[in-house]
C-alpha positions in Angstrom: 0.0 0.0 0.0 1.3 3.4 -0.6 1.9 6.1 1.6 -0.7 8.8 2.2 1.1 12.3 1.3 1.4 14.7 3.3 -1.0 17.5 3.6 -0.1 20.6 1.7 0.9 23.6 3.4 -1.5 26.2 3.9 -1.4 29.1 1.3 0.5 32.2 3.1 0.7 35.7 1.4 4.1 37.5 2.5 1.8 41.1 2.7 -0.8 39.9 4.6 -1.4 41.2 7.7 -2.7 37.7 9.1 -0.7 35.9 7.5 2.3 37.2 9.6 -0.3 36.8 12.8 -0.4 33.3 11.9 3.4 33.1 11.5 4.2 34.7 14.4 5.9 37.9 12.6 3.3 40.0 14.3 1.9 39.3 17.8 -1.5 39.2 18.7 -3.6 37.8 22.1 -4.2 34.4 21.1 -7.6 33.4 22.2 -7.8 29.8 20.9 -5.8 27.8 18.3 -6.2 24.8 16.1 -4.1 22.9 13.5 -6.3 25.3 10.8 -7.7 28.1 12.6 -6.8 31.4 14.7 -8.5 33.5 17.1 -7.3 36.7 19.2 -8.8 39.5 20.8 -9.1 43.1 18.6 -6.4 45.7 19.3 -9.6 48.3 18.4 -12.2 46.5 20.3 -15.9 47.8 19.8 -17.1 45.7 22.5 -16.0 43.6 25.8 -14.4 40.2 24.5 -14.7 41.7 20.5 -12.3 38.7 18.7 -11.5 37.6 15.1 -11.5 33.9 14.4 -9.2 33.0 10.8 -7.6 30.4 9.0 -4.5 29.8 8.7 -4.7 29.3 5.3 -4.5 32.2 3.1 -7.3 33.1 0.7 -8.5 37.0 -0.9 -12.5 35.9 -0.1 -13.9 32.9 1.2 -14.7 31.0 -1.3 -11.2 30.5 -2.4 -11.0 28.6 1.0 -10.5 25.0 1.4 -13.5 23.2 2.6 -11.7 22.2 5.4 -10.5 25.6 6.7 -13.3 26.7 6.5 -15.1 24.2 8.6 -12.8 24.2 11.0 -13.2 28.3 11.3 -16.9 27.5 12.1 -16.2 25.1 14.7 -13.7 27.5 16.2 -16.3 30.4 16.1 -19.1 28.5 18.0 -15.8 27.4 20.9 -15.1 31.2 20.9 -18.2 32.6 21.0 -19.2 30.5 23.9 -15.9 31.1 26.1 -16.1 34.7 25.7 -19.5 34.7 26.4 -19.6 33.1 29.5 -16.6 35.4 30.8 -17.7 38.6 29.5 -21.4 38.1 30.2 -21.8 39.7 26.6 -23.7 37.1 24.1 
């Protein structure tokens, strides 16, 4: 039987902003963190516990995503949104 092959690497765009978030070039207040996904707290909050949740894989719009990124983004939301909920009070 042959080898599976290994997964690709997620698409990375040297200019983007979260891209470099992901990489580690820029630091953010990670929230929560998954093989595919990333979420951290806005440094120009509009509410108590205001967060983005990305992938890690690079795309322009969303449907350029792989199906799995962006299924695991979803998941990741609904964790977030629960956790900061419960500490913040704010649904």
């Amino acid at each position: 039987a042959a080898a599976a092959a290994a997964p690709a690497a997620p698409a990375t765009d040297p200019d983007c902003l979260f891209c470099k978030m992901v990489a580690g070039k820029i630091p953010c207040r990670k929230i929560a963190e998954t093989d595919d996904s990333l979420a951290f707290l806005d440094i120009f909050p509009t509410s108590r516990g205001h967060c983005l949740v990305i992938p890690k894989h690079h795309a322009a719009r969303c449907h350029e995503l792989p199906d799995v990124s962006m299924a695991d983004v979803g998941v990741l939301v609904r964790r977030v949104a629960a956790a900061v909920g419960a500490a913040t009070g704010c649904y």
